[in-house]
MIRO-527812 format. One record per residue (C-alpha): residue in three letters; residue number from 1; x, y, z. Coordinates in steps of 0.25 Angstrom, whole numbers, plus 5000, padded with zeros to 4 digits. Layout:
BEGIN
kolfi resn: ALA&resi: NUM&px: X&py: Y&pz: Z;
...
This chain:
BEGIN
kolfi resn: UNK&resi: 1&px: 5000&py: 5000&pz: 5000;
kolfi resn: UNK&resi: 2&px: 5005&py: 5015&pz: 4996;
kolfi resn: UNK&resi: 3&px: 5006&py: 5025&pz: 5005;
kolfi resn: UNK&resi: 4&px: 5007&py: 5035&pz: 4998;
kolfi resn: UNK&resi: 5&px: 4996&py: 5043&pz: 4995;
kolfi resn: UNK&resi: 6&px: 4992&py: 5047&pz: 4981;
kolfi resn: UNK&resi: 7&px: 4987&py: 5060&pz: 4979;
kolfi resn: UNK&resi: 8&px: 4980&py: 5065&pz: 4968;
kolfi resn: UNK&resi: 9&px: 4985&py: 5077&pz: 4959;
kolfi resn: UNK&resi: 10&px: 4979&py: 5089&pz: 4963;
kolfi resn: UNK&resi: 11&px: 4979&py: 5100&pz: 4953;
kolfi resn: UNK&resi: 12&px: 4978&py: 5115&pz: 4954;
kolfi resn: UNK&resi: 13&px: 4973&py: 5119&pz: 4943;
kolfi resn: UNK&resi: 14&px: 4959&py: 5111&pz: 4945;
kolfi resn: UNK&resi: 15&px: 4957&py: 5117&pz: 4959;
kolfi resn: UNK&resi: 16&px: 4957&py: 5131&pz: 4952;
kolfi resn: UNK&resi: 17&px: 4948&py: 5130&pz: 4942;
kolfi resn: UNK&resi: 18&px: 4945&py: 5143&pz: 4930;
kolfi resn: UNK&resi: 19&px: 4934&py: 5149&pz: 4937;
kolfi resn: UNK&resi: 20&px: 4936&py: 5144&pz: 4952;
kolfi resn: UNK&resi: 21&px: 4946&py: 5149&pz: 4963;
kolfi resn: UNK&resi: 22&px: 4948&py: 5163&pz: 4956;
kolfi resn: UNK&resi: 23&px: 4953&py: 5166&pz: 4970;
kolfi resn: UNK&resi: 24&px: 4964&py: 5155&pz: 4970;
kolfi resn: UNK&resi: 25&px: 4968&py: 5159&pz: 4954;
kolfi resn: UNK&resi: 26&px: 4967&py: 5173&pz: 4959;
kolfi resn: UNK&resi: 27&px: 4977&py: 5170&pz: 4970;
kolfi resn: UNK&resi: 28&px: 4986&py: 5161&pz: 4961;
kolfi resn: UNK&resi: 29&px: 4986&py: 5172&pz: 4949;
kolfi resn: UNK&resi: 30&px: 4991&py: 5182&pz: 4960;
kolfi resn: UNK&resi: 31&px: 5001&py: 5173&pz: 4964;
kolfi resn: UNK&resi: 32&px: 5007&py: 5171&pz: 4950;
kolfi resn: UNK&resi: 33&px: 5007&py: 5185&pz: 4948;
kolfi resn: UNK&resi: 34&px: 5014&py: 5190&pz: 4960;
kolfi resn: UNK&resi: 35&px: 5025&py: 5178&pz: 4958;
kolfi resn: UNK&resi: 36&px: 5027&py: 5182&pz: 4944;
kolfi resn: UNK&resi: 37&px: 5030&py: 5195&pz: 4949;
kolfi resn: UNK&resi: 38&px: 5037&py: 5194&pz: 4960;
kolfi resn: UNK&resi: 39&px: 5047&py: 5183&pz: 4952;
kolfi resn: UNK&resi: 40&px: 5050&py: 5194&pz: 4943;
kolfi resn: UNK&resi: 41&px: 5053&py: 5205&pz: 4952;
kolfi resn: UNK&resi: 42&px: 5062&py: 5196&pz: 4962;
kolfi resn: UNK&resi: 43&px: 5069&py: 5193&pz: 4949;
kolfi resn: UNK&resi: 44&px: 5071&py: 5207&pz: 4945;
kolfi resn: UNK&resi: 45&px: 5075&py: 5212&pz: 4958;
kolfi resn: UNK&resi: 46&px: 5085&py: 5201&pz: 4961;
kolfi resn: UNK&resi: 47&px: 5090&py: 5203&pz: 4947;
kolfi resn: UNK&resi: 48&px: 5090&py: 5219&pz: 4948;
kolfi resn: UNK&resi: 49&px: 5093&py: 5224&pz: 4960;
kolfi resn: UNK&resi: 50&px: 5098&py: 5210&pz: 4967;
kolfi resn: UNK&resi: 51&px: 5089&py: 5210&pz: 4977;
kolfi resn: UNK&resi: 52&px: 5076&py: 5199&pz: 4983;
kolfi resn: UNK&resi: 53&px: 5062&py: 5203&pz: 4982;
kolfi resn: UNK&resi: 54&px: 5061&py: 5202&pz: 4998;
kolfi resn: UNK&resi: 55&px: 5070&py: 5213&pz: 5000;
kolfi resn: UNK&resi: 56&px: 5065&py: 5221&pz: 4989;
kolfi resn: UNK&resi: 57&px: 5051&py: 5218&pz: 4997;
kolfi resn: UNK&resi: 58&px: 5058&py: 5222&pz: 5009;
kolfi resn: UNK&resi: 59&px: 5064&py: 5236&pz: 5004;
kolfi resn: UNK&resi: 60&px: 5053&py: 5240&pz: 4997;
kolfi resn: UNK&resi: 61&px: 5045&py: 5238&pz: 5012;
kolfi resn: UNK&resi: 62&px: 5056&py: 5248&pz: 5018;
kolfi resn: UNK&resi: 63&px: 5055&py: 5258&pz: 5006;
kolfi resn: UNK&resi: 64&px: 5040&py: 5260&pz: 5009;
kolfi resn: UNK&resi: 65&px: 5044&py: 5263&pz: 5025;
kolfi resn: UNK&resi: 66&px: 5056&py: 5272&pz: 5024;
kolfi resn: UNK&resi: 67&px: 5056&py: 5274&pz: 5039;
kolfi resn: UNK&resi: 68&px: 5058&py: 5256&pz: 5038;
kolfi resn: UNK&resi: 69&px: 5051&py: 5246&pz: 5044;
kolfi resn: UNK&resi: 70&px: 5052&py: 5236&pz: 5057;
kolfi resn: UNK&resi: 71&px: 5056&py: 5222&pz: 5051;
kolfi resn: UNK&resi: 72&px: 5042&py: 5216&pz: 5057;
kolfi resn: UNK&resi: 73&px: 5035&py: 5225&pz: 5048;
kolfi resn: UNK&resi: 74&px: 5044&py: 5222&pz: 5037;
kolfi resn: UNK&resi: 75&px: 5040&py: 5208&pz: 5041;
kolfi resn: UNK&resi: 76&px: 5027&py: 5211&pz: 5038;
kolfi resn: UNK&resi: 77&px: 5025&py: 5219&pz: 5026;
kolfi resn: UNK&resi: 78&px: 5035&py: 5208&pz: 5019;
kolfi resn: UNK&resi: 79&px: 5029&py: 5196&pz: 5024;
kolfi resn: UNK&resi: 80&px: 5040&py: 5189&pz: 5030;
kolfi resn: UNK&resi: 81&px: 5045&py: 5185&pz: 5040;
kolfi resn: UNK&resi: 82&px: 5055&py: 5195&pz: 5051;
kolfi resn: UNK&resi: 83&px: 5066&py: 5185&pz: 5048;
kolfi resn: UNK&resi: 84&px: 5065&py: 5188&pz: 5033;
kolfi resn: UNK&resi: 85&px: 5063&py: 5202&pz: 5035;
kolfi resn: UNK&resi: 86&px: 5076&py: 5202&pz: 5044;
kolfi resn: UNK&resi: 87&px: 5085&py: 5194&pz: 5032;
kolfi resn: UNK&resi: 88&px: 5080&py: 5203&pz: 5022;
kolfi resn: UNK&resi: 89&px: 5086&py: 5214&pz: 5032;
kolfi resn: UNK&resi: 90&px: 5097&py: 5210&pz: 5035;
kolfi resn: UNK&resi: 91&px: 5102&py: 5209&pz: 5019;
kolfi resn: UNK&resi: 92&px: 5096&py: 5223&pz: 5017;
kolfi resn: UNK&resi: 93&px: 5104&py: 5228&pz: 5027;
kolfi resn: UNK&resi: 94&px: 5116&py: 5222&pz: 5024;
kolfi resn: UNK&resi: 95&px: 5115&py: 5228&pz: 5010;
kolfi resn: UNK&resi: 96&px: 5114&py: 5242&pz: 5017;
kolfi resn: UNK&resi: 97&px: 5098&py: 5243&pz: 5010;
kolfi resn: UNK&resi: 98&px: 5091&py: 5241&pz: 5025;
kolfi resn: UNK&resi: 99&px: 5092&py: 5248&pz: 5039;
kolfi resn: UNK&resi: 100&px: 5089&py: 5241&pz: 5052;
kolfi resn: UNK&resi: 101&px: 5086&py: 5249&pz: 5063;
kolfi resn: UNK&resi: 102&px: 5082&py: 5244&pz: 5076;
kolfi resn: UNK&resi: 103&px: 5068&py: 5252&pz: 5082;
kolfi resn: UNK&resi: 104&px: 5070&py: 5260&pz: 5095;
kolfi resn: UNK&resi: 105&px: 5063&py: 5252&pz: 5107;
kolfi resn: UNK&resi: 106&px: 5062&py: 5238&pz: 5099;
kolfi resn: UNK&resi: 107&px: 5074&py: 5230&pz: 5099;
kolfi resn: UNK&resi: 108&px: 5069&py: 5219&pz: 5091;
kolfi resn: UNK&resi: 109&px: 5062&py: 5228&pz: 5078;
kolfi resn: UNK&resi: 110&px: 5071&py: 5235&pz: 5067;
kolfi resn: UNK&resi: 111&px: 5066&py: 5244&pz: 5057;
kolfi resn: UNK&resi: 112&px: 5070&py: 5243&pz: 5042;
kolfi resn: UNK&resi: 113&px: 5072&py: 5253&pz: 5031;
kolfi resn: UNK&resi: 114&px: 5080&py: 5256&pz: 5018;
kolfi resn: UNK&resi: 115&px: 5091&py: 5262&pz: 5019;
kolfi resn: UNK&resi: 116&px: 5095&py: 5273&pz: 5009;
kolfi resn: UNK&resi: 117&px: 5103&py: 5263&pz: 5000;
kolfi resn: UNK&resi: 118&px: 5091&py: 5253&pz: 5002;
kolfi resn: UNK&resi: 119&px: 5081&py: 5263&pz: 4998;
kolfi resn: UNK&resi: 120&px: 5090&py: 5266&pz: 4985;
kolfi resn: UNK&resi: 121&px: 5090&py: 5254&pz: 4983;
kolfi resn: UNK&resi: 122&px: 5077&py: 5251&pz: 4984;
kolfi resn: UNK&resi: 123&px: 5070&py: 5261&pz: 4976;
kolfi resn: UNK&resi: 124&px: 5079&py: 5257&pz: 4963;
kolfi resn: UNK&resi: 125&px: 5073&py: 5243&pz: 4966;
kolfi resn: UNK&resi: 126&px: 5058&py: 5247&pz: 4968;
kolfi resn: UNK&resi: 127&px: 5059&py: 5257&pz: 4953;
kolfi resn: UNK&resi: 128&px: 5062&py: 5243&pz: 4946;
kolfi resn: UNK&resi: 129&px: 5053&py: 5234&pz: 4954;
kolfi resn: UNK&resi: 130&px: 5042&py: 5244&pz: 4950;
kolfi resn: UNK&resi: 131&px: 5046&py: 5243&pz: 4935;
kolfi resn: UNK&resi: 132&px: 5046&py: 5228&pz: 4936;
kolfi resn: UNK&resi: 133&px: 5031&py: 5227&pz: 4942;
kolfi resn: UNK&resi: 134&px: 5026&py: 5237&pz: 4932;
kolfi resn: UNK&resi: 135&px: 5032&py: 5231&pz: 4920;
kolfi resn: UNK&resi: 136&px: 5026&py: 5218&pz: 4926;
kolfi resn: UNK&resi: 137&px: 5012&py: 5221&pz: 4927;
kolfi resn: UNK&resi: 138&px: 5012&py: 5231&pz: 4915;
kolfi resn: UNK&resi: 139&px: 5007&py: 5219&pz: 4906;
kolfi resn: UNK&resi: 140&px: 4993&py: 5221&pz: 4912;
kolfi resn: UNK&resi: 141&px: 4987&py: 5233&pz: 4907;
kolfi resn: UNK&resi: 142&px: 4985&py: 5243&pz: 4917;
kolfi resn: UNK&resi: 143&px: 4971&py: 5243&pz: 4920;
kolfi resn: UNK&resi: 144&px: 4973&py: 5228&pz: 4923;
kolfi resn: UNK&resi: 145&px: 4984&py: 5233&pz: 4934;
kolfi resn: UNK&resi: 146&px: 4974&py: 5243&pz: 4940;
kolfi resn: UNK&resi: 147&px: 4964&py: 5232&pz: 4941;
kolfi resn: UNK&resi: 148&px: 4971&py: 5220&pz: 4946;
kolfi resn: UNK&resi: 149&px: 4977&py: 5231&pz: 4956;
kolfi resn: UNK&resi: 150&px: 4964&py: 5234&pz: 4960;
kolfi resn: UNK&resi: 151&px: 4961&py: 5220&pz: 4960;
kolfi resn: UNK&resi: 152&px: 4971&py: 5215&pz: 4969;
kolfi resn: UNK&resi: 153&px: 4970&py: 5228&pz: 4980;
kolfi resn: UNK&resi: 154&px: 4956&py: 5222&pz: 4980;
kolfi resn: UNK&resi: 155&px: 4961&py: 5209&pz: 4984;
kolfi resn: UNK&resi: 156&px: 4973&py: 5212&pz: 4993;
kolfi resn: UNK&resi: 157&px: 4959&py: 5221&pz: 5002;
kolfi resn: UNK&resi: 158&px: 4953&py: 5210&pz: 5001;
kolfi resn: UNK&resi: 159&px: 4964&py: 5198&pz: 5004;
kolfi resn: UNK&resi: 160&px: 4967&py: 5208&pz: 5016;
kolfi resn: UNK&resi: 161&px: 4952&py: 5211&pz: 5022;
kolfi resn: UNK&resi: 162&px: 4949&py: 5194&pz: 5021;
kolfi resn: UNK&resi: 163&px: 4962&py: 5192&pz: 5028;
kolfi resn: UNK&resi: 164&px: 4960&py: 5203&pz: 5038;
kolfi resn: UNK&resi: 165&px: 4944&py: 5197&pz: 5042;
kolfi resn: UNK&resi: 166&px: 4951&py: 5183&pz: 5043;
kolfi resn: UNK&resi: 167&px: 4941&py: 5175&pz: 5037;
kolfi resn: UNK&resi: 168&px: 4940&py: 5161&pz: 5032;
kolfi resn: UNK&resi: 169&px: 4943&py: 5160&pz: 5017;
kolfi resn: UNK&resi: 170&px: 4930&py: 5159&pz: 5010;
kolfi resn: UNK&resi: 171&px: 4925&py: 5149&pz: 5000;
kolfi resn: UNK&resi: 172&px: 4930&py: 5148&pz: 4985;
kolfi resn: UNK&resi: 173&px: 4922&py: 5157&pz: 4977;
């Protein structure tokens, strides 16, 4: 007698029929998209300037707050985990593009900003990250950009009021 079981094939395609789970295609489709795009530009910055996407992420968090941030809310607004945040540190301030400063009556928090070689740096990076999105997407016409910015603003209110509620999932529709 065989122990080992024998499972039948299951295929995806099947379970996401034409005209049912336009959620889940919906999903998939995004999924695709931002993979496509994000491919290309951790190609071209590494390519470019020599340089990962998660510390471009990271320096493009510190451009936005000049003053710098603590490293929890780097955490935070990256998704990642402290110890992550803490690496990509490290290597930013060991090229002189980063300063770390410890905040007055916390021993354990340190805020993070660009420094003026960082910022230089930076800046040069973001014009041709810019170019690379908009020669990306200028395929679609540019009333299909408006709409499907409009489109996806919608979802991001509505992704963010469901999970806010915390409600069960409902039903396919």
């Amino acid at each position: 007698m065989s122990t080992v079981l024998e499972v039948p094939r299951v295929d995806v395609a099947p379970r996401v029929a034409a005209d049912e789970h336009v959620s889940l295609r919906l999903w998939l489709q995004l999924l695709a998209c931002a993979a496509l795009i994000e491919r290309h530009v951790r190609e071209r910055l590494r390519d470019r300037f020599d340089i990962t996407l998660p510390r471009f992420d990271m320096m493009a968090q510190l451009d936005r707050e000049p003053k710098g941030l603590k490293m929890s809310e780097l955490s935070r607004r990256l998704m990642v985990t402290g110890g992550n945040v803490t690496g990509l540190t490290d290597q930013l301030v060991a090229e002189g593009l980063v300063m770390r400063r410890g905040i007055p009556g916390d021993r354990r928090a340190y805020n993070i900003r660009l420094t003026p070689k960082g910022k230089h740096q930076f800046d040069a990076m973001a014009v041709e990250h810019e170019a690379w999105i908009v020669d990306l997407l200028g395929e679609l016409p540019r009333e299909a950009r408006d709409t499907l910015h409009e489109s996806l603003g919608q979802l991001k209110e509505a992704l963010t009021a469901r999970l806010a509620a915390g409600s069960e999932p409902h039903a396919a529709e």
